[in-house]
LUMGUFI-849969 format. One record per residue: residue in one letter; z, y, x of N, C-alpha, C in turn. Coordinates in steps of 0.2 Angstrom, whole numbers, plus 5000, padded with zeros to 4 digits. Atoms other than C-alpha are relative to their C-alpha. Example, Ala and Ser with C-alpha at 12.3 -4.5 7.8 and 13.67 -1.06 7.14 Angstrom:
residues 2
a500049945004503949785062500050065004;s499949944996503649955068500350054996;
END
This chain:
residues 73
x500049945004500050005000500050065005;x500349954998499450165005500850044998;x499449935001500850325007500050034993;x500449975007499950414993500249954995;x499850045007500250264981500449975000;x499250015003501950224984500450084999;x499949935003502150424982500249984992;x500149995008501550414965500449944996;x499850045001502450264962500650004999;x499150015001504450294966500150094995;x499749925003504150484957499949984996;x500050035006503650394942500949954997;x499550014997505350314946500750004998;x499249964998506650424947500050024993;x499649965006507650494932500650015002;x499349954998509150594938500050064992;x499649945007510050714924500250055003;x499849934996509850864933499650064995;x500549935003509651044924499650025002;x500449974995508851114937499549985004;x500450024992507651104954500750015003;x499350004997509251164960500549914999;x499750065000510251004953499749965004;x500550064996508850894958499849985006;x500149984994508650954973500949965003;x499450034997510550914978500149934999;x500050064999510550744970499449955004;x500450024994509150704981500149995005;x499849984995509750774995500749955002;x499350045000511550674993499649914999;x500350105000510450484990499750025004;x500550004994509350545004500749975005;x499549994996511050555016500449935000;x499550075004512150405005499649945004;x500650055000510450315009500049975009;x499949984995510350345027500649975006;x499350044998512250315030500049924999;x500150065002511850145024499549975005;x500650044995510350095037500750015006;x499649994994511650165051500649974998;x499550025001513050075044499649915002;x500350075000511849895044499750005008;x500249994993511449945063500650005005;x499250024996513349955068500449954999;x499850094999513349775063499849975010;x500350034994512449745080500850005005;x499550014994513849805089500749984998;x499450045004515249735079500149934999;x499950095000514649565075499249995004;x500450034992513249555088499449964997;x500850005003511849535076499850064996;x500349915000510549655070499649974991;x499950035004510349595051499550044998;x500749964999508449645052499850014991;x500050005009508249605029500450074997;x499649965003509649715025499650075004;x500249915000509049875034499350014999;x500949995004507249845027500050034995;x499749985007507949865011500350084999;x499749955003509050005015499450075004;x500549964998507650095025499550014994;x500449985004506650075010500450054996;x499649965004508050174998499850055004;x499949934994508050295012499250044997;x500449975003506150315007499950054993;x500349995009506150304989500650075001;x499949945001507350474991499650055004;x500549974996506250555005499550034996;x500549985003504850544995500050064995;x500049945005505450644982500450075003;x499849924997506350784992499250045002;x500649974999504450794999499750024995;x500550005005503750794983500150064996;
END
């Protein structure tokens, strides 16, 4: 899949209950960050339990996207 068609695919997606571009904007912003701290959280397994749990940060790199997308968007 193409950038452009999983663009168009997670903003179809998203439903946040935000008044605003301002709300929306920060709930975006806070699941971009929450999201984020989740891939660096599954990366400080490496050094803790001394494996690198390659599935799990697939996963949370994808969430990381599907918020990206829409701060770009």
């Amino acid at each position: 899949m193409k950038f452009k068609e999983y663009q168009q695919t997670v903003i179809r997606d998203l439903s946040p209950k935000a008044n605003n571009d301002r709300e929306l904007l920060a709930y975006l912003a806070m699941g971009l960050a929450c999201e984020a701290g989740e891939v660096t959280n599954e990366i400080k397994r490496l050094y803790v339990n001394k494996s690198l749990p390659l599935d799990a940060i697939r996963e949370e790199i994808g969430d990381t996207l599907f918020f990206l997308v829409h701060v770009i968007s």
